[in-house]
DSSP file (Angstrom, degrees, kcal/mol; ACC not computed):
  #  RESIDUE AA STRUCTURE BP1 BP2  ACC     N-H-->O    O-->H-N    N-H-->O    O-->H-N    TCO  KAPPA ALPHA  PHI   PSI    X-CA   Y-CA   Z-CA
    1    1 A X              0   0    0      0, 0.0     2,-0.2     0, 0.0    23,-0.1   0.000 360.0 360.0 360.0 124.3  -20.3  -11.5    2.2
    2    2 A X        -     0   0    0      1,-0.1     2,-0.1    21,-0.1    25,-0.1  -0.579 360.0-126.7 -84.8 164.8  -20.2   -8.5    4.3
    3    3 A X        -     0   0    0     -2,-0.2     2,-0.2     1,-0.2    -1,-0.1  -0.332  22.7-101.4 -82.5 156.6  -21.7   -5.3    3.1
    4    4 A X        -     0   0    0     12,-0.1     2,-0.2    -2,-0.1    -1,-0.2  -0.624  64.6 -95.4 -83.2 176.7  -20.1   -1.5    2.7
    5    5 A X    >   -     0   0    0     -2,-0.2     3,-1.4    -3,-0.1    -1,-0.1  -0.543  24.8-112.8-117.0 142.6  -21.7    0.0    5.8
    6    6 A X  G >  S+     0   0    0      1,-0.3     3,-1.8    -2,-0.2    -1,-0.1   0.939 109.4  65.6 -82.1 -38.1  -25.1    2.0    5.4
    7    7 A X  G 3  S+     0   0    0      1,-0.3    -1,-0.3     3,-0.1    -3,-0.0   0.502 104.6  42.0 -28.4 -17.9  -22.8    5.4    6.4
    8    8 A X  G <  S+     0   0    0     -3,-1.4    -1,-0.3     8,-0.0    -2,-0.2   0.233  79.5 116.0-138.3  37.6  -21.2    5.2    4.0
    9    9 A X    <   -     0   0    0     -3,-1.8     4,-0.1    -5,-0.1   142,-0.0  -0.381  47.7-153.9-104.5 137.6  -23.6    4.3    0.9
   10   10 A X        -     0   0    0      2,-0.4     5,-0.1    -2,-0.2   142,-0.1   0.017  23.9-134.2-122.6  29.3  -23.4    7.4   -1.5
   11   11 A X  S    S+     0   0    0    140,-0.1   141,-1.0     2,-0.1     2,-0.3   0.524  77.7 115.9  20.5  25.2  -26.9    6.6   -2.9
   12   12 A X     >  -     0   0    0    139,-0.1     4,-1.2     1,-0.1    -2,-0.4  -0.917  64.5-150.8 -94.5 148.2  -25.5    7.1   -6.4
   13   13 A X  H  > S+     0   0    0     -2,-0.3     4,-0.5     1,-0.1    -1,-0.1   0.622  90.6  45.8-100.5  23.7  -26.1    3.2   -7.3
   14   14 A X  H >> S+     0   0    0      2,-0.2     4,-1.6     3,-0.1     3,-0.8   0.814 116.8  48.8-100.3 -46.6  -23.5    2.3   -9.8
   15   15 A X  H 3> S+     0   0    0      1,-0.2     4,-2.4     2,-0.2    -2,-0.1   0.964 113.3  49.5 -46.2 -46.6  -20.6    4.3   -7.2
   16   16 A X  H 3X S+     0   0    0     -4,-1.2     4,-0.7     2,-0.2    -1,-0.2   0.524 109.3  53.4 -88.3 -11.9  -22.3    2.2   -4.1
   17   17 A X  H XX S+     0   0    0     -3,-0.8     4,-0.5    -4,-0.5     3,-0.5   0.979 111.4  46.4 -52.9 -81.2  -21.8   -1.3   -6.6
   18   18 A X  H 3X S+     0   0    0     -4,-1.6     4,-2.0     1,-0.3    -2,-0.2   0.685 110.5  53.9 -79.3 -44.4  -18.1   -0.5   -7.1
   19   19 A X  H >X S+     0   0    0     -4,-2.4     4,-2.8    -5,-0.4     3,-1.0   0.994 109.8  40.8 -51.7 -54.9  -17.7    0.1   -3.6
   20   20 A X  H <X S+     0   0    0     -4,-0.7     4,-3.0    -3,-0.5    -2,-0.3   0.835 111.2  64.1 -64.8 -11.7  -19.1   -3.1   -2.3
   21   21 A X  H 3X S+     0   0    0     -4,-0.5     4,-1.3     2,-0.2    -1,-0.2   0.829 110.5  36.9 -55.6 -33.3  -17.0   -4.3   -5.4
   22   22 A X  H <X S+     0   0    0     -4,-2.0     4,-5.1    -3,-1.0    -2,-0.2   0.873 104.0  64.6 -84.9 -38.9  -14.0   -2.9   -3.4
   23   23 A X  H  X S+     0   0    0     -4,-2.8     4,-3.2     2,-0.2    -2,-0.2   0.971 106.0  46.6 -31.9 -74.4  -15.2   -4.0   -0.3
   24   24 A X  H >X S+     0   0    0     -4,-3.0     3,-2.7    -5,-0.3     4,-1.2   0.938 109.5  55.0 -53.6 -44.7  -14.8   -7.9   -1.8
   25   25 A X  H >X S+     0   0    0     -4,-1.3     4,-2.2     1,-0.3     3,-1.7   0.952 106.3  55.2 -58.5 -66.7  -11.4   -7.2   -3.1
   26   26 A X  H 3< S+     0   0    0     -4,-5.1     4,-0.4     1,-0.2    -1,-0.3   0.706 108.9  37.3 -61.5  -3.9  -10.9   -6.3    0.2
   27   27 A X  H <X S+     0   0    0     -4,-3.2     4,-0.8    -3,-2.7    -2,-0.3   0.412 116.0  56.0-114.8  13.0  -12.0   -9.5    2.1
   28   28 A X  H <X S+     0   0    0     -3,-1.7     4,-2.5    -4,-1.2    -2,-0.2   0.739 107.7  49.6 -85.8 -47.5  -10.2  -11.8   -1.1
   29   29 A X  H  < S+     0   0    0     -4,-2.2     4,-0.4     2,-0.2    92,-0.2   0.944 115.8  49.2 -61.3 -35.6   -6.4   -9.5   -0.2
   30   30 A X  H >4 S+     0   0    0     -4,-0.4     3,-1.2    -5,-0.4    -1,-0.2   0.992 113.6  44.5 -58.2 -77.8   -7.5  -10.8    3.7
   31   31 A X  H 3< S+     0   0    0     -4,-0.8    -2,-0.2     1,-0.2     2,-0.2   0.868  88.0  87.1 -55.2 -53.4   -8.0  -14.2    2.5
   32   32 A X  T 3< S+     0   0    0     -4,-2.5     2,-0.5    23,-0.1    -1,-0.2   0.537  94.8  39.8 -10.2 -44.7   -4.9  -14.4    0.5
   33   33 A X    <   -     0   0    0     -3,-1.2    16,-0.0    -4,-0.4    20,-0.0  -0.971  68.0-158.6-123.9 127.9   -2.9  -15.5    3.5
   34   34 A X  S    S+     0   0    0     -2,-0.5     2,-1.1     1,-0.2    -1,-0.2   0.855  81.0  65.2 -82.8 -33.9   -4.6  -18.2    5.9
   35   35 A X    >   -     0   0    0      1,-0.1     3,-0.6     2,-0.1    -1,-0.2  -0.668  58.9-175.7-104.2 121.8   -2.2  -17.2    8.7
   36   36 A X  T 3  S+     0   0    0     -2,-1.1    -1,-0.1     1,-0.3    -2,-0.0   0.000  78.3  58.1-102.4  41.3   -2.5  -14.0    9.8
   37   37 A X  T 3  S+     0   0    0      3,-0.1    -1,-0.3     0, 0.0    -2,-0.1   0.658  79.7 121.7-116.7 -31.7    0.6  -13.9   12.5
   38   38 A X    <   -     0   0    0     -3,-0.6     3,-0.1     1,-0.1    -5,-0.0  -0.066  44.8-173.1-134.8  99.6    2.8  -14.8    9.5
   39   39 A X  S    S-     0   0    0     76,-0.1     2,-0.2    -2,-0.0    -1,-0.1   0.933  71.2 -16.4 -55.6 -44.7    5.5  -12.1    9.0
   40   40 A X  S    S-     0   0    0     74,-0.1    72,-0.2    75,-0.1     3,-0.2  -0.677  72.9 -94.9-145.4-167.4    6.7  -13.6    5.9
   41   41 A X  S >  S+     0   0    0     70,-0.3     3,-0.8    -2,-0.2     8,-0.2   0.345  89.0  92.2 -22.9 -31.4    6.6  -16.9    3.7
   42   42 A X  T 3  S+     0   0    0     69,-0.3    -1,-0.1     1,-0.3     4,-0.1   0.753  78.3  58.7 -57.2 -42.8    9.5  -18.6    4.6
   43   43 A X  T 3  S+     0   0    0     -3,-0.2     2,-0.3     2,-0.1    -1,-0.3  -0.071  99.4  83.2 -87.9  21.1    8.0  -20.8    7.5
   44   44 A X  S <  S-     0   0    0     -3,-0.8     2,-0.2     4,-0.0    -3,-0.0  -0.929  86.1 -94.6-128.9 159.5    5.3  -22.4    4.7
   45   45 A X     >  -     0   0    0     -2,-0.3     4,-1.5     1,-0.1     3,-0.3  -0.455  31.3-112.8 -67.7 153.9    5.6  -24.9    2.4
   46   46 A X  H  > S+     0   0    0      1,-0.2     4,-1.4     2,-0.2    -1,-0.1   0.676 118.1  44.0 -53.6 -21.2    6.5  -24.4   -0.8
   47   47 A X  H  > S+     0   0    0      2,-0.2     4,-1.0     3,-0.1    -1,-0.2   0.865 116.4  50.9 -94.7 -30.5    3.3  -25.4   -2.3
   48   48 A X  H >> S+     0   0    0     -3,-0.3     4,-2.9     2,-0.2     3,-1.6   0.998 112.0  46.8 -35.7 -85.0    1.5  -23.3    0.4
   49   49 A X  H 3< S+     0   0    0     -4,-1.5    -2,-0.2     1,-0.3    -1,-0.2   0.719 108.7  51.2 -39.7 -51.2    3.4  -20.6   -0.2
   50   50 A X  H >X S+     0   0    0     -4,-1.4     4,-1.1    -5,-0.2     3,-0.7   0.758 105.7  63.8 -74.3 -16.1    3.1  -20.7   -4.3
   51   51 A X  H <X S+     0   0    0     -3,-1.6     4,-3.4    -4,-1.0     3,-0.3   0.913 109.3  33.2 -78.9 -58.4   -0.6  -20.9   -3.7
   52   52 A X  H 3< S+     0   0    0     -4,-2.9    -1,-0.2     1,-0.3    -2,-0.1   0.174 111.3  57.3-103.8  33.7   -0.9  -17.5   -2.1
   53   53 A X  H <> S+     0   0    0     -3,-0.7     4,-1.6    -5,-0.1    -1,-0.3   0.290 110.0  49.2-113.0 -29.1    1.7  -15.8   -3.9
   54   54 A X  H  X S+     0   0    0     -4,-1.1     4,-1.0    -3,-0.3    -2,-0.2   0.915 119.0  46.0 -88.8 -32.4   -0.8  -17.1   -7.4
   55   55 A X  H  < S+     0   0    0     -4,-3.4     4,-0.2     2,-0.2    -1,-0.2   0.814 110.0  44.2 -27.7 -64.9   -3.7  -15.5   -5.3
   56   56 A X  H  > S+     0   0    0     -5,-0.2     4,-2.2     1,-0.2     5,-0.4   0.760 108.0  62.1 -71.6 -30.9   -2.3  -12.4   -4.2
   57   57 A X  H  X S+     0   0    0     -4,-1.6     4,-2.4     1,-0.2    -2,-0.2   0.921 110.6  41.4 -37.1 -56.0   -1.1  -12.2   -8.0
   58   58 A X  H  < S+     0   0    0     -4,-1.0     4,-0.5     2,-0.2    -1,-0.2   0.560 117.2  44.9 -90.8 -11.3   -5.1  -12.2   -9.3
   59   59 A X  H >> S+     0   0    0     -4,-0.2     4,-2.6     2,-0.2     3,-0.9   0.794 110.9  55.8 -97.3 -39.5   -6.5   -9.9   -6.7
   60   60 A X  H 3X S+     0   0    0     -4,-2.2     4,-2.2     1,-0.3    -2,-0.2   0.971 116.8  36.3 -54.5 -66.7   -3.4   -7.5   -7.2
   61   61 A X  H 3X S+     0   0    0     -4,-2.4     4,-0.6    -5,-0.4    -1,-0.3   0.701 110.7  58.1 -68.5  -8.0   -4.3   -7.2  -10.7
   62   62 A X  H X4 S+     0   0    0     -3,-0.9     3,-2.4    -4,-0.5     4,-0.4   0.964 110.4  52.7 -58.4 -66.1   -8.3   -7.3  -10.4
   63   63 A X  H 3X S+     0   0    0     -4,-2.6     4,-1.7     1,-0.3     3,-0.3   0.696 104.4  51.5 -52.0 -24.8   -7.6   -4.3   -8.2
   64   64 A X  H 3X S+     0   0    0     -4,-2.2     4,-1.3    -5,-0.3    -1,-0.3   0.830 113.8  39.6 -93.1  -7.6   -5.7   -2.6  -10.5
   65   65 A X  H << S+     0   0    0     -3,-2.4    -1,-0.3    -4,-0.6    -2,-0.2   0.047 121.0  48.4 -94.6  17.5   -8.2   -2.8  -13.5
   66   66 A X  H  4 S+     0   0    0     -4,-0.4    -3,-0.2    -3,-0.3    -2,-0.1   0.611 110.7  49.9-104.7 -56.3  -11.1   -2.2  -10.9
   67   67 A X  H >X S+     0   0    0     -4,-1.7     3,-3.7    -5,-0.3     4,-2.9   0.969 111.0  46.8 -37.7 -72.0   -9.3    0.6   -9.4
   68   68 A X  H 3X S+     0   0    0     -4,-1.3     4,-0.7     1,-0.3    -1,-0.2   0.713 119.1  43.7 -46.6 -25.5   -8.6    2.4  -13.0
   69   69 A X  H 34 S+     0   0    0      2,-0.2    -1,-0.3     3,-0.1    -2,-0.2   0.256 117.6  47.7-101.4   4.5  -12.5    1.7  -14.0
   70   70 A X  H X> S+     0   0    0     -3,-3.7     4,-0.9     3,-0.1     3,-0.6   0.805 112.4  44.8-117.5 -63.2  -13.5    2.9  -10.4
   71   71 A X  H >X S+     0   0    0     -4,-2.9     3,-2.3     2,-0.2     4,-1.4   0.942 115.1  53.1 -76.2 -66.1  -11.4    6.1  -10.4
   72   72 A X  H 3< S+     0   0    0     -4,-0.7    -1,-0.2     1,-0.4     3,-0.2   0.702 109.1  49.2  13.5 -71.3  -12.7    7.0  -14.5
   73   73 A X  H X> S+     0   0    0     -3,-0.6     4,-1.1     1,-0.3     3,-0.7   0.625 111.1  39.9 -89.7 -16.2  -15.7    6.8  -13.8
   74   74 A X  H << S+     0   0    0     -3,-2.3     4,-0.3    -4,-0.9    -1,-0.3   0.633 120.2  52.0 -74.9 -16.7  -16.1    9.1  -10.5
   75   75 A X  T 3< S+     0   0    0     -4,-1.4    -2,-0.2     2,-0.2    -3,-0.2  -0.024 104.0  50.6-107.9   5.6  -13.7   11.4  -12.4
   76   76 A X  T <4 S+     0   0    0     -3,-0.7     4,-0.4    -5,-0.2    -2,-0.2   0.494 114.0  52.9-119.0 -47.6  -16.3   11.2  -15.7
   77   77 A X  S  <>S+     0   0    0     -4,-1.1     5,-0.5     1,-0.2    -2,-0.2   0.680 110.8  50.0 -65.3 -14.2  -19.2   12.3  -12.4
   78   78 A X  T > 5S+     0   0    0     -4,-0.3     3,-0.6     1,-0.2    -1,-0.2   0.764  98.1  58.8 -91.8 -26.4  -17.0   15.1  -11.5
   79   79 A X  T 3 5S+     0   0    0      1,-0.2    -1,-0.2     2,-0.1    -2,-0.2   0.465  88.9  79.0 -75.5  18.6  -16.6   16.4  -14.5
   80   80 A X  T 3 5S-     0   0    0     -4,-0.4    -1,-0.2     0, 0.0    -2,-0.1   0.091 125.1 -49.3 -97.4  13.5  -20.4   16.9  -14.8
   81   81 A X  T < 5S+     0   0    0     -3,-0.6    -3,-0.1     1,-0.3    -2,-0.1   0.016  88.9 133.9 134.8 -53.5  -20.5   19.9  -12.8
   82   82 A X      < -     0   0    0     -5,-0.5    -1,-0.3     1,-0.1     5,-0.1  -0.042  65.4 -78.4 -76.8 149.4  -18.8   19.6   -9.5
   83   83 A X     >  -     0   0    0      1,-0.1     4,-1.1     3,-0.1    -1,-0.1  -0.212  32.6-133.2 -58.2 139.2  -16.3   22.6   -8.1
   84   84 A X  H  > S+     0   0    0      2,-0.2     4,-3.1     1,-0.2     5,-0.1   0.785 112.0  49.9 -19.6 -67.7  -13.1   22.7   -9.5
   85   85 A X  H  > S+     0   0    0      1,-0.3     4,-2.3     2,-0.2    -1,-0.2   0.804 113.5  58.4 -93.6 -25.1  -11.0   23.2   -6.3
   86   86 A X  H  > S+     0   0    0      2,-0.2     4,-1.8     1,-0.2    -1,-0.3   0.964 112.6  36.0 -58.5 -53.7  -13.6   19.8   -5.3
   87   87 A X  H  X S+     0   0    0     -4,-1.1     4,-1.5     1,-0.2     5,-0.2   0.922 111.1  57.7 -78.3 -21.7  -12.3   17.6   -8.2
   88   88 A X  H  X S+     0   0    0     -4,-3.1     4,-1.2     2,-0.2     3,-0.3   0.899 109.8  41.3 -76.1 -31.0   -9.1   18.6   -8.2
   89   89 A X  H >X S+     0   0    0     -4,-2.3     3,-1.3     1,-0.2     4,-1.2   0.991 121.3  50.2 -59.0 -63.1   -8.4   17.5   -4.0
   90   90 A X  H 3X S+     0   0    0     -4,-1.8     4,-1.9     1,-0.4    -1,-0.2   0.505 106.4  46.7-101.1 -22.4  -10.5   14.3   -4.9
   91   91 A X  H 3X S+     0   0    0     -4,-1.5     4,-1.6    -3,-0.3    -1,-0.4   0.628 115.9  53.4-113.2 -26.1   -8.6   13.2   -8.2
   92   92 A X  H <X S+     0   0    0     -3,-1.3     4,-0.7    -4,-1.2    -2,-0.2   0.777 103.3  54.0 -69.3 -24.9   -5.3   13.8   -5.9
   93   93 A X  H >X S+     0   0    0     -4,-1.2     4,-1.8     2,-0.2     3,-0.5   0.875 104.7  52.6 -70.7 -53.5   -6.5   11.8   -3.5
   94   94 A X  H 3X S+     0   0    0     -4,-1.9     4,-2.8     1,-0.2    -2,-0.2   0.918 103.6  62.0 -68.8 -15.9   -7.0    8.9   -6.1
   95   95 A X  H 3X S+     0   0    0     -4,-1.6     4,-2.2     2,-0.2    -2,-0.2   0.791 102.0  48.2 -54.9 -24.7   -3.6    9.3   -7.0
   96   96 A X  H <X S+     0   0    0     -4,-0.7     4,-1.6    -3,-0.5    -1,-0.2   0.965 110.3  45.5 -29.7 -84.7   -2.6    8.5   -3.8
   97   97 A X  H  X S+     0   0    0     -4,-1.8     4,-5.9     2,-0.2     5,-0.4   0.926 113.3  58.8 -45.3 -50.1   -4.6    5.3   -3.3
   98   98 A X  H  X S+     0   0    0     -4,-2.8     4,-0.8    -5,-0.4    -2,-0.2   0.945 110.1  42.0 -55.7 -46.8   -3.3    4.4   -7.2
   99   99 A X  H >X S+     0   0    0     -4,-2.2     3,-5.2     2,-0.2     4,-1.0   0.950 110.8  53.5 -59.7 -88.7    0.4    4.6   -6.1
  100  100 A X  H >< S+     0   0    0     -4,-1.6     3,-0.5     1,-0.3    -2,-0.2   0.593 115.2  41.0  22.0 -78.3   -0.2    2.9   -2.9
  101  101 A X  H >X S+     0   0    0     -4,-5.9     3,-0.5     1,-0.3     4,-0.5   0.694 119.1  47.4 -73.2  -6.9   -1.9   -0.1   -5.0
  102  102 A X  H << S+     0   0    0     -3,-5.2    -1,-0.3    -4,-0.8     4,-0.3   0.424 102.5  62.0-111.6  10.9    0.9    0.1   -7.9
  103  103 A X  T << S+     0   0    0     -4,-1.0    -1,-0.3    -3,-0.5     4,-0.2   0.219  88.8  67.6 -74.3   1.0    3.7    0.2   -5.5
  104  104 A X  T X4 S+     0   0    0     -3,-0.5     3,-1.9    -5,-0.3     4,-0.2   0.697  90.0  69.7 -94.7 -30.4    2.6   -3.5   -4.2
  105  105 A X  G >< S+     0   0    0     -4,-0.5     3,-2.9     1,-0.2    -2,-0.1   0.994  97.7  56.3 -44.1 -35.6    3.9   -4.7   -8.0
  106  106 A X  G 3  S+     0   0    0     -4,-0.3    -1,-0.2     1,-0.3    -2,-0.2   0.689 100.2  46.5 -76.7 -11.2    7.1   -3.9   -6.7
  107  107 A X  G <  S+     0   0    0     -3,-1.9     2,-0.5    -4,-0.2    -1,-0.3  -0.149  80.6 140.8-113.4  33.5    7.3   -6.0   -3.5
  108  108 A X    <   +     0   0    0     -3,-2.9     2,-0.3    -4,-0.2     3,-0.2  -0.493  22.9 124.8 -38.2 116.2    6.0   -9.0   -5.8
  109  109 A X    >>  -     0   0    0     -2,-0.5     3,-1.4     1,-0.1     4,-1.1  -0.812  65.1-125.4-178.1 131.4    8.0  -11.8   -4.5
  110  110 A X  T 34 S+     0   0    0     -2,-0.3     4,-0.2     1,-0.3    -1,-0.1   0.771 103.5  67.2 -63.4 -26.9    6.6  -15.3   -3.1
  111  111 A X  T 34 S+     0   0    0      1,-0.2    -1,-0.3    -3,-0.2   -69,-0.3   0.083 107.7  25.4-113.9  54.9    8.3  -14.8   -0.2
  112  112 A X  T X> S+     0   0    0     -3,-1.4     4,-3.0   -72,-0.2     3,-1.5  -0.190  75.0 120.0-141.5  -6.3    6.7  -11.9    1.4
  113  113 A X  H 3X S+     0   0    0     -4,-1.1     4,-2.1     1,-0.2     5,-0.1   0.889  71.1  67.4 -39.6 -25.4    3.2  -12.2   -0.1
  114  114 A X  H 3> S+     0   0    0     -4,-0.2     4,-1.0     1,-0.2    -1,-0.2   0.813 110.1  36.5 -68.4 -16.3    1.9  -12.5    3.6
  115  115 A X  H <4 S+     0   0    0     -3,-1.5    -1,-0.2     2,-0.1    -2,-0.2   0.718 119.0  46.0 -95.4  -1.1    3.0   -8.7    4.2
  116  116 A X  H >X S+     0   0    0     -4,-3.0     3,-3.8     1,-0.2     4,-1.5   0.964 106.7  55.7-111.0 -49.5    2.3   -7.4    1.1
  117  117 A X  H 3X S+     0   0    0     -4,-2.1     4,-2.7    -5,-0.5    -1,-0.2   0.832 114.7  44.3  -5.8 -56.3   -1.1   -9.0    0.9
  118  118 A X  H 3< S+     0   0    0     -4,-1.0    -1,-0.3     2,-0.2    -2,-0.2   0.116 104.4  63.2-106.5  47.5   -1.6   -7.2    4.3
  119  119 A X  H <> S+     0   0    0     -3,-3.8     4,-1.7     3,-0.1     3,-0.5   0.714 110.7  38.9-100.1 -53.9    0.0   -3.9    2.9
  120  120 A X  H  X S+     0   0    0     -4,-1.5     4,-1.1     2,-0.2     5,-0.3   0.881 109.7  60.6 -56.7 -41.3   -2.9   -3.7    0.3
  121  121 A X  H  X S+     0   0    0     -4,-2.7     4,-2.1    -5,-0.4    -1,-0.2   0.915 105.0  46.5 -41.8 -35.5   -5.4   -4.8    2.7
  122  122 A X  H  > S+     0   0    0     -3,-0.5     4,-3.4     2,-0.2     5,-0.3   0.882 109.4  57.7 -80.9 -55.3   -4.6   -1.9    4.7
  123  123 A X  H >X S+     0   0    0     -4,-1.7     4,-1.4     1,-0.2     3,-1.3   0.917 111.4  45.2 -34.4 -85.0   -4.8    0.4    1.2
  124  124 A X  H 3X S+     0   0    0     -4,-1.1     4,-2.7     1,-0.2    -2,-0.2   0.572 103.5  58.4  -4.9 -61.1   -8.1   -0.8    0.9
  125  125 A X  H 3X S+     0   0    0     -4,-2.1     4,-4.5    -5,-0.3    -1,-0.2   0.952 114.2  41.3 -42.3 -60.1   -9.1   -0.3    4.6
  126  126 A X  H <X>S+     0   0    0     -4,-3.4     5,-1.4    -3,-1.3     4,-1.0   0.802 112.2  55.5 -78.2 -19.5   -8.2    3.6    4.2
  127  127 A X  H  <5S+     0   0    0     -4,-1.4     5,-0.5    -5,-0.3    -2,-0.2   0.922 113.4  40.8 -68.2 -46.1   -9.9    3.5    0.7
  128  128 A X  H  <5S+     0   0    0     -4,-2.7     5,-0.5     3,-0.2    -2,-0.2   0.874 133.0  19.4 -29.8 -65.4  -13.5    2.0    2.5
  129  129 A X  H  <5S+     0   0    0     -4,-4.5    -3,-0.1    -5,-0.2    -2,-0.1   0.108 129.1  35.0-139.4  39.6  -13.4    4.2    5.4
  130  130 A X  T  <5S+     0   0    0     -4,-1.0     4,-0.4    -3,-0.1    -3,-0.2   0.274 123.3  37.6-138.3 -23.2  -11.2    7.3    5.0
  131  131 A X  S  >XS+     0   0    0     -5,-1.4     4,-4.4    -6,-0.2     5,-1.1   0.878 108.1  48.1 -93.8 -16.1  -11.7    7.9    1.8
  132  132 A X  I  4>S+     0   0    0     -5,-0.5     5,-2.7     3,-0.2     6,-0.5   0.990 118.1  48.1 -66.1 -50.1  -15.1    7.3    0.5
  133  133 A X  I  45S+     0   0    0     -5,-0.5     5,-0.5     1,-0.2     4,-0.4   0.986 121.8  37.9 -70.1 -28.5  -16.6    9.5    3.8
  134  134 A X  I  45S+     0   0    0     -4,-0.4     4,-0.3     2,-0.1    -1,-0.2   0.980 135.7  14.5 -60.8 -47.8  -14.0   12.3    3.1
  135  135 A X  I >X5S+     0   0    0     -4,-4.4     4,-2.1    -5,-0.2     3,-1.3   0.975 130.8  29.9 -96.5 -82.2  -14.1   12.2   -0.7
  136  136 A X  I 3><S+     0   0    0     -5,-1.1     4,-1.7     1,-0.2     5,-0.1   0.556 108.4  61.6 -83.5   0.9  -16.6   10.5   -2.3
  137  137 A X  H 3><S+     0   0    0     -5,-2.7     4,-2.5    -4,-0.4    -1,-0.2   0.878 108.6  52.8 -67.2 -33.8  -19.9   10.9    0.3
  138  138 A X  H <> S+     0   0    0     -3,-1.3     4,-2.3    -6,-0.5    -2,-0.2   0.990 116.3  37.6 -68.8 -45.4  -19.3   14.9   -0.4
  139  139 A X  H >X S+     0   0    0     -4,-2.1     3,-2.6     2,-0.2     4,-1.8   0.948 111.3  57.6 -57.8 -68.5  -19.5   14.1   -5.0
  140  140 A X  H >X S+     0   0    0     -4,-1.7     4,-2.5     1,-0.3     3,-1.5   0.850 109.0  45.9 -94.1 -67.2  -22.0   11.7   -4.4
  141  141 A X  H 3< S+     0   0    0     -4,-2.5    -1,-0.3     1,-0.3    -2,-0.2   0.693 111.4  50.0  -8.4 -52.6  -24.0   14.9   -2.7
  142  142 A X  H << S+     0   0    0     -3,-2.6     4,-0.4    -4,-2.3    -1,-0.3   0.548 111.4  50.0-107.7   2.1  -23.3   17.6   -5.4
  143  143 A X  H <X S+     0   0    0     -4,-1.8     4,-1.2    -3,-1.5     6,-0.3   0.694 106.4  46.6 -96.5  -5.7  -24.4   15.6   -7.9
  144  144 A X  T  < S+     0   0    0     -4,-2.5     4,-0.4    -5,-0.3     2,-0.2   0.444 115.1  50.4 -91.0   9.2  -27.4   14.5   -6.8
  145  145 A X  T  4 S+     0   0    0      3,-0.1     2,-1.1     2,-0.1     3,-0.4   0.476 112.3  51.7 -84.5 -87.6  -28.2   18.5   -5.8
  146  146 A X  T  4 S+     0   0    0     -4,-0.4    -2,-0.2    -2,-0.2    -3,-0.1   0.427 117.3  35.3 -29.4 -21.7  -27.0   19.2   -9.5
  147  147 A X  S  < S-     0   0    0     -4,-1.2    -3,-0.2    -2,-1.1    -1,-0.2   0.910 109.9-123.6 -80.2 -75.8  -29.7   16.3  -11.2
  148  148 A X        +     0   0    0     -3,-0.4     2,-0.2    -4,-0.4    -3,-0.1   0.390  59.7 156.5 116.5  24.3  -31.9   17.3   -8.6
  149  149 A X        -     0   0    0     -4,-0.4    -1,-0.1    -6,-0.3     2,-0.1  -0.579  42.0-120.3 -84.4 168.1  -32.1   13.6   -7.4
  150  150 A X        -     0   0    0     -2,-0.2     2,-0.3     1,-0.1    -1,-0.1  -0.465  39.8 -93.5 -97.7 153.7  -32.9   11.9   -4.0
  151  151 A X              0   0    0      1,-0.1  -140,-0.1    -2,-0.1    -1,-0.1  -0.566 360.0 360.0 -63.2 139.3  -30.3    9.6   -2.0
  152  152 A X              0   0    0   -141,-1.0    -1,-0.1    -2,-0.3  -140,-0.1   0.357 360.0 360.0 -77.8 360.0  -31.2    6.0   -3.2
């Protein structure tokens, strides 16, 4: 199991859990599809093919009850203190990411799960390492000035 990358560790530890949480989510949406040349489904067998359509099904919907419990709760840390003009960019930004991941319900379909598998992967990717250092390195920062705690 790979690790979130130490750059990008917010030393808060329950934020830096949920990352690496996301981090796995992202290397199950990877697995989902063994061939990764694979445009679409069509060229698998059916049973192939139903396998990593019921796959991509359980990570899609982990993500979205991970997501909703991820975004909460940095959005509970913001409310704690951190500038306005700060929560408000950062809570637009998980809307973003949220549409993203609830627009893949809509290309459900067994016979594309190998792109849409690597349409969320790709969410993910910019959720790892364009948002956490924009967004969430800078929160993790003004709340541990406001407690007056050290990075962990």
């Amino acid at each position: 199991m790979s690790q979130v990358p130490e750059h990008l560790r917010t030393g808060l530890p329950l934020v830096d859990h949920e990352h690496q949480a996301l981090l796995d989510l992202l290397q199950r949406t990877r697995a989902v599809c063994p061939d990764r040349s694979a445009r679409d489904c069509h060229g698998c067998p059916a049973e192939r093919s139903r396998h990593c359509f019921v796959a991509f099904e359980r990570v899609l919907n982990e993500s979205i009850n991970f997501m909703l419990g991820h975004f909460a709760h940095e959005e509970r840390l913001m409310d704690q203190g951190v500038p306005k003009a700060h929560a408000t960019a950062h809570q637009a930004a998980h809307a973003e990411i949220a549409n993203a991941v609830l627009r893949m319900t809509t290309y459900l379909d067994s016979a594309n799960t190998a792109a849409t598998s690597r349409k969320l992967a790709q969410v993910f990717e910019d959720w790892l390492f364009r948002h956490i250092e924009e967004w969430d390195l800078d929160l993790a920062r003004q709340v541990r000035e406001r407690t007056g705690t050290s990075r962990q």
